[in-house]
C-alpha positions as CSV (number, residue, x, y, z in Angstrom):
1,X,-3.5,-8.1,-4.3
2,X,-0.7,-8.8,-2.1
3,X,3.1,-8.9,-3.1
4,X,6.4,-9.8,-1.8
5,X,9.2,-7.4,-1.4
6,X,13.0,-8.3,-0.2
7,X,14.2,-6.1,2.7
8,X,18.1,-6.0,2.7
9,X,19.8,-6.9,6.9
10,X,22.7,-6.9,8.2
11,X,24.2,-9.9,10.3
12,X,23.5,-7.6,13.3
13,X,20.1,-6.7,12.4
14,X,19.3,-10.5,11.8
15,X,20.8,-11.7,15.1
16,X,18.7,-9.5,16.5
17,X,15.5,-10.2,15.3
18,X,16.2,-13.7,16.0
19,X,16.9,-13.4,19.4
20,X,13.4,-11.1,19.5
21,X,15.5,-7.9,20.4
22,X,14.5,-6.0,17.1
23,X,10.8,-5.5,16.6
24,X,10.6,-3.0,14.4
25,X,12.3,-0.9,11.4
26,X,12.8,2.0,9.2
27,X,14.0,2.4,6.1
28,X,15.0,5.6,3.9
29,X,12.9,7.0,1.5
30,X,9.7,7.2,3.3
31,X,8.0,10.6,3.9
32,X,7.5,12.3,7.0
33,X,3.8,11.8,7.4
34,X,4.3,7.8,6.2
35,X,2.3,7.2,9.7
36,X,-0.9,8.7,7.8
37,X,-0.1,6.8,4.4
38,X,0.3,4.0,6.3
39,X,-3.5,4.4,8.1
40,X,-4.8,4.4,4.3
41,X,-3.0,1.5,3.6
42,X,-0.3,2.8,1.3
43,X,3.5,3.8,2.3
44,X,6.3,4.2,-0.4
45,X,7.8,0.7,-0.1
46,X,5.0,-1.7,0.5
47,X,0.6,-1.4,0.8
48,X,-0.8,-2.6,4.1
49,X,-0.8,-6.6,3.6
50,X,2.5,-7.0,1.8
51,X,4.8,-9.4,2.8
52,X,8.5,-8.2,3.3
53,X,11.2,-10.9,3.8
54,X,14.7,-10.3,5.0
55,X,17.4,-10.3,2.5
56,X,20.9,-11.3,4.6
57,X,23.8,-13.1,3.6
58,X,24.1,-16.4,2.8
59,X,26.1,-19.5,1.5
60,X,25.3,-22.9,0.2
61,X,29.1,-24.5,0.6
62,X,30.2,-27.2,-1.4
63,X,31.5,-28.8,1.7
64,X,28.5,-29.7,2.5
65,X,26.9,-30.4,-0.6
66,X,24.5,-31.6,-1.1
67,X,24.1,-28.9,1.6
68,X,21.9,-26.4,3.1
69,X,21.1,-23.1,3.1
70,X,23.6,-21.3,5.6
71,X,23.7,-17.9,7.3
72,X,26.4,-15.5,8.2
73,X,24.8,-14.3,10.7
74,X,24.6,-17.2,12.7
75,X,27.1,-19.7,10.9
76,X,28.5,-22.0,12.5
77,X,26.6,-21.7,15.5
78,X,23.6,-23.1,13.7
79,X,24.3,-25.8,10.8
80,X,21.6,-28.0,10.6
81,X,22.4,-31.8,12.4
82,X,23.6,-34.4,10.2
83,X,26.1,-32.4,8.5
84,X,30.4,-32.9,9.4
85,X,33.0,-31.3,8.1
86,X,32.2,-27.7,8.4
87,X,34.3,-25.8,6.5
88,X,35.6,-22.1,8.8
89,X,34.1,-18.7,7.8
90,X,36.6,-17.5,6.0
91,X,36.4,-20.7,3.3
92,X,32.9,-19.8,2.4
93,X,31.9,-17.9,-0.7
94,X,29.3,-15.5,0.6
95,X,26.7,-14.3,-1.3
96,X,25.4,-10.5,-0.7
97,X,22.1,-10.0,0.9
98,X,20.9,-8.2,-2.3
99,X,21.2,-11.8,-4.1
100,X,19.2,-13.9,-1.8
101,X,16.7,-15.7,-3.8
102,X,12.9,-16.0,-2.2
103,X,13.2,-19.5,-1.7
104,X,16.2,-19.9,0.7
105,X,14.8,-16.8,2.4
106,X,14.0,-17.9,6.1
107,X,12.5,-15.2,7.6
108,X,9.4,-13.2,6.7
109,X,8.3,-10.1,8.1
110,X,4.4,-9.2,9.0
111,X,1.8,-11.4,8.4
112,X,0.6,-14.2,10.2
113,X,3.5,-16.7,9.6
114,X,5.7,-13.6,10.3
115,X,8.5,-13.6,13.3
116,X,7.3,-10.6,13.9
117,X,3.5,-11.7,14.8
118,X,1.9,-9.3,12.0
C-alpha cells in the first residue's frame, strides 16, 4: 500500500524545481548500494510507489485573511490575484518547512500528478 512522506526544501531547492532546473535529489541516510534497493522496490526512506511531497516554508498572513496559502520561496512574486494589501517579507510569521501540513502542500514529487513526471 502506498504512503505519503514529507521531504523538507529549501527556498532555493523549490525555486528550482519550479523553474524545472532540479530534477532530481538525494538525501542522507541512504546506503551505498540504494540503486539495487531501489530495483527491488525498497530504499530507506520510501518503497517504489510512495508519494513524497516537498515540505518548504510557508505563511498564511492575517493581512490577507481570509487568505492563502503563501510561499517564501516565491512570495511576493506570486500571490494569488484578488488579493491587495500585501504585507513585506519581513511582516510575515514564517512557519518552518518541517511544520507544513499535507494539505497546504503544493508540490508532490513522483507519481503521475507529480512535477516531476513520475
Amino acid at each position: 500500500m502506498a504512503k505519503e512522506h514529507p521531504i523538507l526544501f529549501t527556498g532555493a531547492m523549490v525555486r528550482a524545481i519550479l523553474d524545472g532546473r532540479k530534477t532530481q535529489t538525494r538525501r542522507d541516510g541512504f546506503t551505498p548500494d540504494y540503486v539495487a534497493l531501489l530495483e527491488n522496490g525498497y530504499c530507506r526512506y520510501a518503497y517504489a510507489g510512495d508519494q513524497l511531497w516537498a515540505g518548504e516554508t510557508w505563511a498564511q498572513p492575517a493581512a490577507l485573511d481570509p487568505g492563502p496559502t503563501v510561499y517564501r520561496a516565491d512570495y511576493p512574486t506570486w500571490v494569488p490575484l484578488g488579493y491587495q494589501n500585501i504585507p513585506p517579507v519581513e511582516a510575515i510569521r514564517w512557519k518552518p518547512s518541517i511544520h507544513i501540513p499535507r494539505a497546504a502542500c503544493r508540490l508532490v514529487l513522483g507519481g503521475p500528478t507529480s512535477v516531476w513526471g513520475g
